[in-house]
N, C-alpha and C positions, 0 to 999 in steps of 0.2 A: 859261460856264454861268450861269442865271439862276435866284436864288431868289424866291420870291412871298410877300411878308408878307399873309395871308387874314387874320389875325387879330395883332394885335399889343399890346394889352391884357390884363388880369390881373383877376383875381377876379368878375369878372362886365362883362357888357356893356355900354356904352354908346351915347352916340348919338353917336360918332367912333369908335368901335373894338372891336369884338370881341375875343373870347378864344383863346389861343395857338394857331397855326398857319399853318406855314412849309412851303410847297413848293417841289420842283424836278423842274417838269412834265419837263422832255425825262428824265428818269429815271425818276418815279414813284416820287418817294424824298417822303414826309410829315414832318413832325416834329410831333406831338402835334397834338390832335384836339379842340380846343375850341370857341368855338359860329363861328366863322367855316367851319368844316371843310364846309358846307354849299356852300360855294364850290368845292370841290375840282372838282367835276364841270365846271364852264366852265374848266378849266386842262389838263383829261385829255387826254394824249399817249402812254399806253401803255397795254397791255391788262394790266400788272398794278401794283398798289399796292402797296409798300411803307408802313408806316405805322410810325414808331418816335415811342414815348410816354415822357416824360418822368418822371410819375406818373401815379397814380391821382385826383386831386384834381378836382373836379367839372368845372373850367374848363380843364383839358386834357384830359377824355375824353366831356366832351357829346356833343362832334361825331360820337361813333362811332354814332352812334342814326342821324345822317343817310347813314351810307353806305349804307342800305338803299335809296336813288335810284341808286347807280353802277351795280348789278347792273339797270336797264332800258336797253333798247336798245342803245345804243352805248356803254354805261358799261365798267366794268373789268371783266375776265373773273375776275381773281382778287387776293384783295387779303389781304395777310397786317399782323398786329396783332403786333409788336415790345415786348416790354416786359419787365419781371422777373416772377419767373416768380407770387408772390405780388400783383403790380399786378393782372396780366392775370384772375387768380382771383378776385379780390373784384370786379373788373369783370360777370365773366360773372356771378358768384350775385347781385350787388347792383343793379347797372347795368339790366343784362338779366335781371333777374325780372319774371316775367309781371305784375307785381301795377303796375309801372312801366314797361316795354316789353316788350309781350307776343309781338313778332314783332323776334326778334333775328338782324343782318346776318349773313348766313353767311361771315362774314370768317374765318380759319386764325389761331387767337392761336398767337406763335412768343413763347419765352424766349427775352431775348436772350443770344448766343453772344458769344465774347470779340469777334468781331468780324464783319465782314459785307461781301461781296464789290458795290463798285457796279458799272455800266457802264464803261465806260471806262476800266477798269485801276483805278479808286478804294477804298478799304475806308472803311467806318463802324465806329470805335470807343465806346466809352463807359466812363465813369468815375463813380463815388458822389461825390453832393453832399450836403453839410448841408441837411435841411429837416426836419420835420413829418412823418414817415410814410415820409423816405426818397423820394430822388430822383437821377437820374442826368443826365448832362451826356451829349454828344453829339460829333464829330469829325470830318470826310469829309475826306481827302485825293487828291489825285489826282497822282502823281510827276510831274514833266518828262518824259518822255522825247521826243517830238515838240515839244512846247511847254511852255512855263514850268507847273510845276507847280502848283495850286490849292487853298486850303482854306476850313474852313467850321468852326466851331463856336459851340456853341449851348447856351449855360448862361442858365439860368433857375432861381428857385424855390429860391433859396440865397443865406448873407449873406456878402456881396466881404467878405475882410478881408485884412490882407497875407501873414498867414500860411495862406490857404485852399490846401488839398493840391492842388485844383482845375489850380492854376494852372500845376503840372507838365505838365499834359497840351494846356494851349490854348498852350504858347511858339510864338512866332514864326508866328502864323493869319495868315492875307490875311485873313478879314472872321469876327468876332467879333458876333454876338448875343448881348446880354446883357441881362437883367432889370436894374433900375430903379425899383422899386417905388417907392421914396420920396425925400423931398429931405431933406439932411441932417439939418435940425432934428428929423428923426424917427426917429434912430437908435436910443433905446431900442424902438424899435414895429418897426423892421428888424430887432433880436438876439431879441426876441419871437417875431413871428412866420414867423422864415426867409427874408425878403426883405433885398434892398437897397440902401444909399442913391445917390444917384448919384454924388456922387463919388469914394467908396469905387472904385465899378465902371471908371469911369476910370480913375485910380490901380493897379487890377489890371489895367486892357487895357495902359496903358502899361509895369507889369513883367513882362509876360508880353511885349513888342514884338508886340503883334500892330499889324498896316498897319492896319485899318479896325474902327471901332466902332459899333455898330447898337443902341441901348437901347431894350426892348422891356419888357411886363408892366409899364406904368404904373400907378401908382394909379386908378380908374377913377370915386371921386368927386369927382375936377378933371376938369374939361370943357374949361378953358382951351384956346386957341391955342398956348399952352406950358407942359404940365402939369409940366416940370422947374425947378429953378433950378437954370441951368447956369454961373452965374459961376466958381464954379473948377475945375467937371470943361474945359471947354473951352481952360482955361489950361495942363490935364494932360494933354489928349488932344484938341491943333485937328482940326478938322474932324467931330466927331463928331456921328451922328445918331441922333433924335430917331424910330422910326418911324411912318407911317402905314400902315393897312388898304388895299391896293392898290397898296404900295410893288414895287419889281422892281430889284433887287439885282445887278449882273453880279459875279460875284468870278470 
């Protein structure tokens, strides 16, 4: 299965990467909707959407103004918006008032249920993260039973620490995305503002043993070639990466 990093950035856009969202076209499964979400449509493989949001925070539900493109032609026939049941509500009166966007996508906002049946035999769970307003973490499993069984989760928009509750639920992932916001020297501005640092994040992928780590929601006023300093997250967790906007993920 492959996931699509459309957007792999944090709090607003740059000129190397957009804001949060990750697909997995052969499902039509989304993960939040920020300003990359405008790409969705060159990925569409099914006639319906899935779209599960993390929060309400401006830079994971921009994107939702642009789904009003999938509903032409060969777009999605039907696409349902995932989220608490309070997110989804100050979306629809704040987001989509006429005074800000006056013509609102006829997407089905669903509250999320404890859990959510994928293709393939898989469920989507989720779990409460520390943030700002309140945020939730993400989960896709898909058992063995033909072939080795696969997973996926996707925390964002929360601060790594070793004792985050969090970490109960991502043990032993095949590929871990994870926010990244800052590099150490900025960890009073990570307990602040509900991000975090990166080695922190390390450090929680390697005691949670997940296989693969994917750092994503970078600070977004380094432009750099390498917006992290990775000297001892990579000494906690070899092989980790760094993403880019057009990245393709097989887990």
């Amino acid at each position: 299965m492959k996931l699509v990093l459309l957007g792999s950035g944090g709090y607003f856009p740059n000129r190397r990467r957009h804001t949060a969202c990750l697909m997995i076209p052969e499902i039509g499964v989304v993960l939040d909707a920020g300003t990359a979400a405008y790409q969705i449509q060159d990925h569409l493989q099914t006639e319906s959407l899935d779209l599960f949001l993390t929060h309400a925070h401006l830079d994971h539900v921009f994107g939702l103004t642009c789904l009003l493109n999938l509903y032409n032609g060969d777009g999605a026939q039907h696409i349902r918006v995932h989220g608490q049941a309070e997110k989804l509500e100050v979306i629809r009166r704040c987001l989509f008032n006429e005074l800000l966007f006056p013509v609102a996508p006829p997407f089905r906002s669903v509250p999320l249920a404890s859990h959510f049946d994928l293709p393939e035999g898989g469920r989507l769970t989720w779990f409460p993260l520390e943030h700002p307003g309140g945020s939730v973490g993400y989960r896709l499993d898909w058992p063995g039973a033909n072939r080795p069984g696969h997973s996926l989760a996707y925390v964002t928009d929360t601060t790594a620490r070793p004792d985050a509750p969090y970490l109960k639920h991502i043990q032993g992932v095949d590929l871990l995305v994870h926010e990244a916001y800052f590099n150490d020297d900025q960890h009073e501005m990570a307990e602040l503002t509900g991000h975090s640092c990166v080695t922190a994040v390390a450090q929680n992928a390697a005691a949670a043993g997940a296989k693969r780590l994917v750092m994503v929601h970078m600070n977004p006023m380094c432009e750099a070639d390498e917006p992290l300093d990775l000297t001892k997250a990579e000494s906690i967790f070899p092989g980790l990466v760094v993403a880019e906007d057009g990245m393709t993920l097989e887990f």
